[in-house]
C-alpha positions, 0 to 999 in steps of 0.5 A: 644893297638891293637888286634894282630892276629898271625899266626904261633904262635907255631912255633919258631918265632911265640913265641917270636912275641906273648910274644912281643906283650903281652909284648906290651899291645896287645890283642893277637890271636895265631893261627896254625895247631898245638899244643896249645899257650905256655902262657895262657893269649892269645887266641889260635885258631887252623887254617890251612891256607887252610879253608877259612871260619877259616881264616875268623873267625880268623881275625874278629874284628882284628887290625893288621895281623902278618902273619908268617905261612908258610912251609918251603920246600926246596927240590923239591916235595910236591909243591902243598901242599907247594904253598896250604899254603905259597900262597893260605893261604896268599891269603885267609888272605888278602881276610878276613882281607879286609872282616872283615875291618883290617887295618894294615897286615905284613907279615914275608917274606923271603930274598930269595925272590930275590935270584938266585943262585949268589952272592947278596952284599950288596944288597938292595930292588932294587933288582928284585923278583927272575926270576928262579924255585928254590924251592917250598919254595922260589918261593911261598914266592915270590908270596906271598909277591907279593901278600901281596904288591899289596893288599896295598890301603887306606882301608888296609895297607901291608908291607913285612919284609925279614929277612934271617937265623934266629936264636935263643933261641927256634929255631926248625930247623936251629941250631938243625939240624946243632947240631944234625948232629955234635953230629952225627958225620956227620958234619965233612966236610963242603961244598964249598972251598971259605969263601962267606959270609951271613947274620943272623938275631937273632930273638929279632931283627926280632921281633923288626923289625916286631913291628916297621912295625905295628907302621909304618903303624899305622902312614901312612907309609911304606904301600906297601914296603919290608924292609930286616931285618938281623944283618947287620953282614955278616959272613962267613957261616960255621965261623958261624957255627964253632963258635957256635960248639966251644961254644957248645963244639961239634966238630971242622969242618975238611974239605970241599967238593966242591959245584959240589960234594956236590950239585951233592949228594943233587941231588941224595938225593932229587931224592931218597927222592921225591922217599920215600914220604919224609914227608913235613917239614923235613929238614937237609940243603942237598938240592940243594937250601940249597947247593947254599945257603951256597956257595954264597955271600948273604948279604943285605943292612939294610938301609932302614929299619934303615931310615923308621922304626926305625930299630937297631939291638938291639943284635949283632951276638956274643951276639945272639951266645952267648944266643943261645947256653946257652939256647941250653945247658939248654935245651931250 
């Protein structure tokens, strides 16, 4: 049994991390700037990730570190606040894990940390950090995880898990916002004329993954690496989509629009919104990261995580579909 920290705990995935580690035997912390832990047989602790002297507090006597938290930003404003937490909170984590003698840390990265805008097939962790400015989100996770590799010694061990797309039961903003635009009746045309191809990642399978990383490093491996954890079932993005619309009974997609139409729009939008204030947080997959994200080819390769964690995807997408919108249409 280990004393488990978890950051992010109320979000989406945090939840099914803390249920899988309870379910584990784990003494659980969660942690988060928000609302409260949703069982009562773990401790919850309110913490932004930009005190460092919570941070500190947070992590004592702690085992292993899952860090979770981040903002998910996409357009291009509130960069400072995006880079505040993303970044300097994992910082200060690190810093506080090595104060107070935590052994094992891993960190919930993103596989847009290699992404540039082209088409990755197949791609595996040879691929190099991303070298352009794309958006606060991607480009703070990209030193984040930099950081998070570089912090690994023999007094504690660090890996990165890159999922990509996660979905599932509990999911918060990428299935909602898609529902709630079909429901809308917005969702009518789709972007990009060409099928390219992604990668999703049900979240029993993340979870999973992010278990088999603890042990790995309990037993002296995997420390200092990054592993992409998905499906391995690449899809086409608005096929994805379009099945989950049919299983919800909502409408069908039409048509669609061109990548320079719709990434010219999402331009305009985000100019508009930084305009605004648009509050932080808020997204709807009419950025232009998000435009580029849907009209490029961006699988990878899950070999390495099968070699040296163990990984199996334990739900396979059209089962992941499946649970998903059944816990959509009861509500869940």
């Amino acid at each position: 049994m280990s004393r488990a920290v978890v950051t992010g705990a109320s979000g989406f995935v945090g939840r099914h991390l803390v249920d899988a580690l309870v379910a584990r035997g784990d003494e659980v912390i969660a942690s988060d700037v928000t609302e409260r832990a949703h069982r009562d047989d773990v401790t919850y602790r309110r913490v932004d990730l930009r005190d460092a002297d919570a941070i500190a507090e947070l992590v004592q006597a702690a085992d292993v570190v899952f860090h979770n938290a981040s903002v998910v930003h996409t357009r291009n404003t509130k960069v400072d606040t995006v880079f505040a937490v993303n970044l300097g909170g994992t910082e200060k984590l690190l810093d506080a894990c090595r104060a107070a003698g935590v052994g094992r840390f891993v960190y919930v990265s993103s596989a847009s940390a290699v992404y540039e805008g082209r088409d990755i097939e197949n791609g595996d962790e040879r691929l190099p950090y991303s070298s352009i400015t794309q958006a606060p989100y991607a480009d703070s996770k990209i030193q984040a995880e930099k950081r998070v590799l570089a912090a690994n010694d023999e007094t504690l061990a660090t890996c990165a898990i890159r999922p990509h797309v996660v979905f599932g039961p509990g999911d918060t903003r990428f299935l909602p916002a898609i529902i709630a635009r079909a429901e809308a009746g917005k969702l009518k045309l789709g972007v990009g004329r060409e099928h390219k191809l992604s990668d999703f990642t049900y979240v029993d399978n993340l979870v999973s993954a992010l278990l088999l990383a603890d042990d790995a490093l309990a037993q002296g491996k995997a420390a200092g690496e990054a592993y992409f954890v998905t499906n391995g079932e690449p899809r086409a993005f608005f096929e994805f989509v379009g099945q989950v619309l049919a299983a919800l009974d909502l409408p069908p997609i039409r048509g669609y629009v061109p990548f320079s139409l719709a990434y010219g729009v999402a331009a305009i939008k985000e100019t508009i919104d930084a305009l605004r204030g648009r509050p932080i947080g808020e997204e709807d997959g009419l950025s232009r990261f998000a435009i580029r994200y849907m009209c490029t080819h961006h699988y990878f390769s899950i070999a390495k995580a099968e070699r040296d964690l163990g990984y199996e995807v334990l739900v396979d997408l059209d089962e992941g579909i499946a649970r998903t919108c059944a816990a959509l249409r009861d509500g869940a």
